[in-house]
N, C-alpha and C positions, 0 to 999 in steps of 0.2 A: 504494500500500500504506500502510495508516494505521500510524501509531508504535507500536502494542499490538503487531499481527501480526508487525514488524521486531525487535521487542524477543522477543517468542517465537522465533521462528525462528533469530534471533541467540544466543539461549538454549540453543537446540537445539543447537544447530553446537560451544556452547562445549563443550556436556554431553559429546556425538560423541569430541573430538578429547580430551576428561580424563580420557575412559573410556581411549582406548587408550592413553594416555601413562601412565596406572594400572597397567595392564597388560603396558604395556614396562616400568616398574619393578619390579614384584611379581615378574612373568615364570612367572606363573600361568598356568592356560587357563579363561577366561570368557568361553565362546563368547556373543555372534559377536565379540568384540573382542582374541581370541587370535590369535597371529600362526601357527598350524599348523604346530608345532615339527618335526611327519613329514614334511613336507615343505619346512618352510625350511634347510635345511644340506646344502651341496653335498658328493657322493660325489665324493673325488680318489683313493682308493685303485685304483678300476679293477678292483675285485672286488665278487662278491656271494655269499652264504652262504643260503643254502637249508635247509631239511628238509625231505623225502623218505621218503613212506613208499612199501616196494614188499612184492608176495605174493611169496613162494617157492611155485614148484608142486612137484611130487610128484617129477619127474624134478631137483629140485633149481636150475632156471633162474629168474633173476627175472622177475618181472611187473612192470609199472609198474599200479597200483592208484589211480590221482589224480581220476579222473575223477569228478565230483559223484554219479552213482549208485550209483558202489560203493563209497561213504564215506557215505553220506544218512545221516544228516542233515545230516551236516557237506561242508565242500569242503575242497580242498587247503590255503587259505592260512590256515582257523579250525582246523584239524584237527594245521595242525603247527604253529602259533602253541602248542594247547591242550599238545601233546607237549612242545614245549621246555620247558611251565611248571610238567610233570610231576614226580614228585620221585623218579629213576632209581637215585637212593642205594637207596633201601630196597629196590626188588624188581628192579634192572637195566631196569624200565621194562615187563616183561610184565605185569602186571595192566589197565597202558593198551591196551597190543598185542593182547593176549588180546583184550578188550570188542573191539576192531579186525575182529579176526581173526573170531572169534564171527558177529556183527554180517554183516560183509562175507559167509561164507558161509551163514548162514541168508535171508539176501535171496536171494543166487545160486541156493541150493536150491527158494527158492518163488517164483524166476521173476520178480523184480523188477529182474536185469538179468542180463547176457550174458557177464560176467567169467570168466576161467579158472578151473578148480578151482585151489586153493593150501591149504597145510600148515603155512604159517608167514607173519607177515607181521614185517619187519627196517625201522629208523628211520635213514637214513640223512643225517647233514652233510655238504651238498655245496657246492663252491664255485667259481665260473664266475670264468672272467676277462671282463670285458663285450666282446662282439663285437660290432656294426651286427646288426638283425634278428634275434640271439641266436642264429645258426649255430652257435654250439656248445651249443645246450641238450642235447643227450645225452649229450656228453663234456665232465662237470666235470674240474675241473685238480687235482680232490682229492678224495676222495671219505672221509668214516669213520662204518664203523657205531657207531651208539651203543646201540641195545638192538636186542632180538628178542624174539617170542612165544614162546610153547609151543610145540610143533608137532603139528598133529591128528592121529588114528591115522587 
């Protein structure tokens, strides 16, 4: 290897390791030389906190409604990301729930999926204790509503 190319590539390497040392001091995110703060910090609590949206059908029992087709566009984890970022002061959170609610039964009506009828759909905080394999996903160790919809006639 001639002294040019050793001198580049040495170059290289220095540029490499000043970007990320930039980076651990700033403590910015400039990918790719951000160290991916969502997943570098270890969970010791032994809990996880959820949101949850579910239908209320007609006889008044819950639905679980999570399923990508009866939420389209959205999925569960963009859809209650989008809810928490809502702003529940002003209207208790139905003007979101509504569009939900709306939404979810005008697809179900014209056959774009298989969902229960429901009359209401409720946002629920949930909060597991971590178990192997998540054996207890149905039974959170806590559960609180935080808004509701309207409820259809």
């Amino acid at each position: 290897m001639n002294r040019r190319r050793l001198i580049q590539i040495n170059g290289l390497l220095a540029l490499l390791v000043a970007l990320h040392l930039y980076e651990n001091i700033v403590d910015d995110e400039h990918w790719p030389f951000c160290s991916y703060p969502m997943y570098s910090e270890l969970e010791t609590d032994g809990a996880l906190t959820t949101y949850r949206i579910v239908g209320v059908r007609h006889d008044g029992s819950e639905a679980a409604i999570h399923k990508n087709e009866f939420i389209h566009p959205f999925d569960q984890s963009r859809l209650s990301e989008g809810l928490q970022g809502a702003h529940f002061e002003r209207d208790g959170g139905a003007l979101a729930l509504n569009d939900v609610l709306q939404r979810y039964e005008r697809r179900r009506l014209s056959g774009e999926h298989v969902g229960p009828a429901i009359k209401q759909v409720r946002l629920y905080r949930l909060t597991h204790q971590l178990e192997p394999w998540a054996a207890n996903y149905d039974a959170p160790t806590q559960r609180e509503l935080l808004a509701e919809s309207d409820a259809l006639e």
